[in-house]
N, C-alpha and C positions, 0 to 999 in steps of 0.2 A: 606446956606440952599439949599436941594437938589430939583429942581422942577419937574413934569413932561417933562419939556423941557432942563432939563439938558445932556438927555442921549439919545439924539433922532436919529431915523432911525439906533441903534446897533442893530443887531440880538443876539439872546441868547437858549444855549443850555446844559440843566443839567441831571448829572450823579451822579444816588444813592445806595451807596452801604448799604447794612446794614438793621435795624429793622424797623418797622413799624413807629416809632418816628420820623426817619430819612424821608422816604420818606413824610409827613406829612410837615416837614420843608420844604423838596424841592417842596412843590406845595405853600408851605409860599412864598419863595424865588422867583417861576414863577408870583405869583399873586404881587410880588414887585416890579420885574421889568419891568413887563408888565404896572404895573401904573405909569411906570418912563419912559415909551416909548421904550424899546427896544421890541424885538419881536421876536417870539419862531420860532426856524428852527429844522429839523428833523436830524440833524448828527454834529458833530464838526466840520465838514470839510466846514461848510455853517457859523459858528458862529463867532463873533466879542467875544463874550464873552462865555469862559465855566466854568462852575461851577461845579464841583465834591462835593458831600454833602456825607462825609465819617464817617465809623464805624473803632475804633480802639478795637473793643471787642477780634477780632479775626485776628490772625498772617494775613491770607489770605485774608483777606480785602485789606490790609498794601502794599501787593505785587499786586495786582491788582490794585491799586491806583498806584503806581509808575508805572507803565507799561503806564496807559492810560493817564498817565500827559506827561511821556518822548517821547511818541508820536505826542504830538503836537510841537515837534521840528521840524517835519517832515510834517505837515499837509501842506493842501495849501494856500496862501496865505486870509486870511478872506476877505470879499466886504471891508471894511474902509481901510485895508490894514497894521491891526495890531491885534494883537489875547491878550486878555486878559483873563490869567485862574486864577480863583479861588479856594482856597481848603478850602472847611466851614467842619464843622461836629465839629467830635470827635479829630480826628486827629488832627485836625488845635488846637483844643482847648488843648491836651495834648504836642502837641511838636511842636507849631508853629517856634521855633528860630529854631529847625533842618528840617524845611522842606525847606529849602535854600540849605542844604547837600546836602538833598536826592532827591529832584523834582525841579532844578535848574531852570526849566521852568515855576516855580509857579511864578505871580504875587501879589498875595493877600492871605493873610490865615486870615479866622474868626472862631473865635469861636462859639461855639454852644448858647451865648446869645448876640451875634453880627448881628443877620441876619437881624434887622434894620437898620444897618450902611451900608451895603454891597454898594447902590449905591454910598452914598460918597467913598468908598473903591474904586469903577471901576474909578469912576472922577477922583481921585487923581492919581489914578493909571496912566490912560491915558493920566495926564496932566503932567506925571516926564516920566524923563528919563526911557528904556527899562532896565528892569534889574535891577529895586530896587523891593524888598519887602517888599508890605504894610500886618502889623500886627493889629488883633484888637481880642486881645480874653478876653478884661474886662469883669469883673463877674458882676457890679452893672447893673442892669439893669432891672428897678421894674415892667416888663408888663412880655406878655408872647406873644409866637413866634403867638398861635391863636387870638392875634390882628392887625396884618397884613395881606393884603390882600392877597386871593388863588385864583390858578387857579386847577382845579380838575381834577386827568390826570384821573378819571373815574365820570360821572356824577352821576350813578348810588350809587356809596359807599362815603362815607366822613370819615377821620380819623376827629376826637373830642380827642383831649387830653385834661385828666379832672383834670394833675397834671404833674408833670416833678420833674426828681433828686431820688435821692434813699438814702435811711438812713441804708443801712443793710450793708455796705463796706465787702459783702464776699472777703475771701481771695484770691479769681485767678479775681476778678473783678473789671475794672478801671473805671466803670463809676459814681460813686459817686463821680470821683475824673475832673470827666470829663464835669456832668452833676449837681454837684452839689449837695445840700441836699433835701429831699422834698419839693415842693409846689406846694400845691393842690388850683385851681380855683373856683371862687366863683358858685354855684352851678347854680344861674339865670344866669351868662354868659353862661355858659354847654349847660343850656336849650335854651338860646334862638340861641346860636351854630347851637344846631339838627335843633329844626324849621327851621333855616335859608336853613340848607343844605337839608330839606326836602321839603322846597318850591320851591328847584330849582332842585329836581328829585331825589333828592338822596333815595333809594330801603332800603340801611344800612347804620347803622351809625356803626362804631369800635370806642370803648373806649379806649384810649392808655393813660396808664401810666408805669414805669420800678415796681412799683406792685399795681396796681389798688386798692387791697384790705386795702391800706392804706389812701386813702384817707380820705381828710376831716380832719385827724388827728390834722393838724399844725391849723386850723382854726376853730376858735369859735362858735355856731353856727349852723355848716353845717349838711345834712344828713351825714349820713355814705354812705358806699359804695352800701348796698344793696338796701336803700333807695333810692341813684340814679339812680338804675338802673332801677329802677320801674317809678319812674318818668319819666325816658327815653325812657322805653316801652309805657308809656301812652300818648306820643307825639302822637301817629299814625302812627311814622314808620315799615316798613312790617318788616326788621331785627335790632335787636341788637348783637355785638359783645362784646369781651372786651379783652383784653391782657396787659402786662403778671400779674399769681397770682404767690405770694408768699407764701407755703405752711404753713409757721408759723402764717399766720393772713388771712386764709380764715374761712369764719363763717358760721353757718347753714341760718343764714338771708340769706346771697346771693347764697344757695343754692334753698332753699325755694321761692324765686325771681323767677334764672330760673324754676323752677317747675310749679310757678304758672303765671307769666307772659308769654303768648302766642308769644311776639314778640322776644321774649329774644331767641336765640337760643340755642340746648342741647348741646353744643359745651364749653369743659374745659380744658385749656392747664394750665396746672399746673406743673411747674418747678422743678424735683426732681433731677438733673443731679448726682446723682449717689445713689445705692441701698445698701452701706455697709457705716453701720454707723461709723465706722472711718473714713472715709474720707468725709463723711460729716461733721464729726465735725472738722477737720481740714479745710475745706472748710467754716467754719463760718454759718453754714447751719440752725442751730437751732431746728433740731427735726430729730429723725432718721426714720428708717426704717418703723418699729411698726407705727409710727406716720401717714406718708405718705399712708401706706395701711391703715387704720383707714378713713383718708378723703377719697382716694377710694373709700371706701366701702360706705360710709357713701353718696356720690357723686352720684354713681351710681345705690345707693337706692331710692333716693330722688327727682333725675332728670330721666324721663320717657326716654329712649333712648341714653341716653347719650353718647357722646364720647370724651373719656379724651386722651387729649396727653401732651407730656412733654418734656422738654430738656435735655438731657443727656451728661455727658463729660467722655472722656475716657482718662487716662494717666495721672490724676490728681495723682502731684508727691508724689512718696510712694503706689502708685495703685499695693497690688498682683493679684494674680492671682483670687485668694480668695474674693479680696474686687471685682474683675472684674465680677466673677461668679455671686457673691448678683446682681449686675446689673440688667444682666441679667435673672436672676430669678423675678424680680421686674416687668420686663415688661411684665411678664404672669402674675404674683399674683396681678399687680395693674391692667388687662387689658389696657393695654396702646396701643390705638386705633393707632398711630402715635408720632413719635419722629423726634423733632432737633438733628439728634448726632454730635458728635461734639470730636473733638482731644484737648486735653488740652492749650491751647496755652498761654505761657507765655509771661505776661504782665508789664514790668518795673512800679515802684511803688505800686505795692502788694506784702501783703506779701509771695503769693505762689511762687514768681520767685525768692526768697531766700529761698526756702525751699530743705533740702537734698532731694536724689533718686528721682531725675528728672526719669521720665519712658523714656526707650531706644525707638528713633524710631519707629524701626521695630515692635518694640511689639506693640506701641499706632495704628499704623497702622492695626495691623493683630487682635486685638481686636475690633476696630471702625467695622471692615467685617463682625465679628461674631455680633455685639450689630445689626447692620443694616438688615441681617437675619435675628434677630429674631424679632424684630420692623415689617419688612416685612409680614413675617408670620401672625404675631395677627394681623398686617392689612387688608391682605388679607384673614382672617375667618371672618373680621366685614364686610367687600365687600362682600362677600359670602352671608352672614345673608340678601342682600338687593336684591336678586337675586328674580324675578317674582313680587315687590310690584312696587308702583308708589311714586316715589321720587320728591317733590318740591323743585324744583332748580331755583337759579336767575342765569340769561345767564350774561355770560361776555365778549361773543363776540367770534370770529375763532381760531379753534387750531392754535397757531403757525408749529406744526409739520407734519398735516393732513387735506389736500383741503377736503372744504365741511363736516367739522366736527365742533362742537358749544360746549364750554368748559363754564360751572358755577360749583355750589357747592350746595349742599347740604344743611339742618339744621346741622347737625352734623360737617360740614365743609369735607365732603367728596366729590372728586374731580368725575365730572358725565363729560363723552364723548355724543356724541348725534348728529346723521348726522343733516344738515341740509335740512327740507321739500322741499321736491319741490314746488319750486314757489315762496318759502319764503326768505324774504331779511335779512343775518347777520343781519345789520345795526339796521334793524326795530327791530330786534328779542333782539338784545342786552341792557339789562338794565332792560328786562321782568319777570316775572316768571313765569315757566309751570313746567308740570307735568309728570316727564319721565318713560317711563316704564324700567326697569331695565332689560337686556338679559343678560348680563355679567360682571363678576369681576375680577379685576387682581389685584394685589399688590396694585398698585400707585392711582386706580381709580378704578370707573364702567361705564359700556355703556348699554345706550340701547337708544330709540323711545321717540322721544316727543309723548303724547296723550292728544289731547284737545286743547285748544284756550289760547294762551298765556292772560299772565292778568298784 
């Protein structure tokens, strides 16, 4: 049995690559081991233990994890005088017997329903020989990652997962394979989740599930999705979020929701990742073109402001020219506020990485240039549109890129710049929300003037 005084006086230091789910684990995984005594440092180069919490969706994940794991061969020596690394997520959970090939300096790999075990995983670790790998990526494991303790690497937001796993196994996609099939949490856990995270500051809550709009399904009983979100609005929290939908099972209810619930924000990422219905159906995708512009439309009628964004892949094998063009045509006819794009990356155990006419490089490349153009463009006429009003923004604290500049978001989830006042302290300011006047808009963002007293 693992105690609080098993792992005492280790420093701990975690690296998250990947979606909203992932980072969500990694404040599971800080709030675990923090209850187990070790204690959070600012660099790897301070930590007894590092933990990597990785995404296998995408090639470029895969290579930036090997990079930052074969680094710590070279780090300096940790305070206890031995560095323990961990590699949890996806990765760990799809190919933990080859990560001994490829990141020889891993100690631990867990899997994505292991992150209860992890401290027995470091103890064991520390108490063998340097240079064995401890594995644990068992599937049984009947709780769920949000009953373990968090640390919140932002006071202000709280992720809420209201379900884990996916049942739709598209064809270029490993995470059903990785993550499991759905299940979805019983609805008064959910609820009394937010409260909780609302009574300790939290501004928004994010709803994560791999498709939100299925919940409930697997359990008897429950609201549906639109009906939690209303309930969720009706906590009192000032924002709701939600991510990712699945275009084949979103419904006028949870339109009608955002519409009518004030907390809920007008913000809808809705995942069409390509605009030519052949390769959507070879994608496993379930509704073509016609379909997607139909919710669009229907979306953006229904919700006062709205702003829809989506995921888009490029070089999905057998992509012409032709299937590329619908793309891009899609993201003007759907106004599509903002896009993930993305190069097709194949993924060992789908079926798309057997699929003929893999797309050449160079082409997936010189297309991804043109989709992100014109992604850019519709995004910058909807910044445009916001030019002279006053935009309510929750603050999230200092540009990384620009002294004395203060970075939140919008309802819409549009990205707002904003000097900071004279006199006025980041710190204080951060977690607030005020009211900016908009002077300018660029592609990525807009800027202008806080006006008024923050709240």
């Amino acid at each position: 049995m693992i105690t609080p005084s098993s792992l005492p006086g280790l420093t701990y230091w975690v690296k998250t690559f990947g979606c909203q789910m992932n980072f969500h684990e990694a404040e599971r995984v800080s709030g675990l081991l923090e209850a187990h005594g070790l204690i959070p440092v600012a660099t790897p180069d301070e930590a007894d233990v590092c933990v990597f919490m990785t995404c296998c969706v995408r090639e470029k994940a895969d290579t930036h994890l090997a990079g930052q794991v074969s680094a710590m061969a070279s780090a300096p020596t940790p305070p206890s005088g031995r560095r323990t690394v961990a590699i949890g997520g996806c990765i760990a959970q799809r190919d933990a017997e080859n990560v001994r090939k490829s990141m020889p300096r891993a100690d631990i790999a867990f899997g994505t329903q292991a992150l209860p075990r992890l401290p027995e995983l470091i103890m064991r670790s520390r108490a063998a020989r340097a240079g064995r790998l401890f594995v644990d990526v068992e599937e049984p494991y009947d709780a769920f990652s949000s009953d373990l303790p968090q640390v919140r690497a932002n006071a202000w937001r709280a992720w809420v997962p209201i379900m884990y796993g996916c049942n739709n196994f598209c064809t270029y996609c490993v995470v059903p394979y990785v993550r499991g099939r759905e299940r979805s949490r019983e609805a008064e856990d959910i609820l009394a989740e937010v409260e909780r995270a609302k009574a300790t500051g939290a501004r928004e809550i994010y709803l994560l599930g791999q498709n939100v709009n299925s919940y409930g399904h697997d359990l008897e009983g429950q609201p549906s999705f639109a009906e939690l979100l209303r309930e969720v609005a009706r906590t009192g929290v000032d924002r709701v979020r939600f991510t990712s939908s699945h275009p084949k099972d979103l419904t006028t209810h949870t339109l009608d929701a955002m519409a009518e619930e004030p907390a809920i924000m007008p913000h809808l990422h809705l995942a069409a990742q390509s605009g030519s219905d052949r390769i959507l159906k070879a994608m496993g995708r379930r509704y073509g073109k016609a379909d997607y512009l139909a919710l669009a439309r229907e979306a953006h009628e229904r919700v006062p402001g709205l702003a829809l964004t989506t995921d888009l892949i490029v070089g999905f094998p057998g992509e012409t020219e032709e299937d590329f063009q619908a793309t891009l045509d899609l993201v003007d006819e759907a106004n599509l506020q903002g896009a993930y794009t993305f190069i097709y990356s194949k993924r060992a155990g789908t079926k798309a990485a057997n699929m003929p006419n893999q797309v050449p490089s160079e082409v997936t490349h010189a297309r991804l240039e043109r989709l992100a153009e014109a992604v850019q463009r519709v995004s910058a006429q909807a910044h445009e549109k916001l030019k002279g009003s006053l935009v309510e923004v929750l603050v999230e604290g200092p540009s990384k890129r620009a002294a004395g500049i203060l970075v939140g978001h919008s309802p819409e989830n549009f990205t707002v710049h904003f000097p900071l006042p004279e006199g006025a302290d980041a710190k204080t300011l951060t977690g607030t929300i005020v009211d900016v006047d908009v002077k300018d808009a660029r592609s990525f963002y807009v800027q202008g003037e806080i006006a008024g007293d923050a709240r």
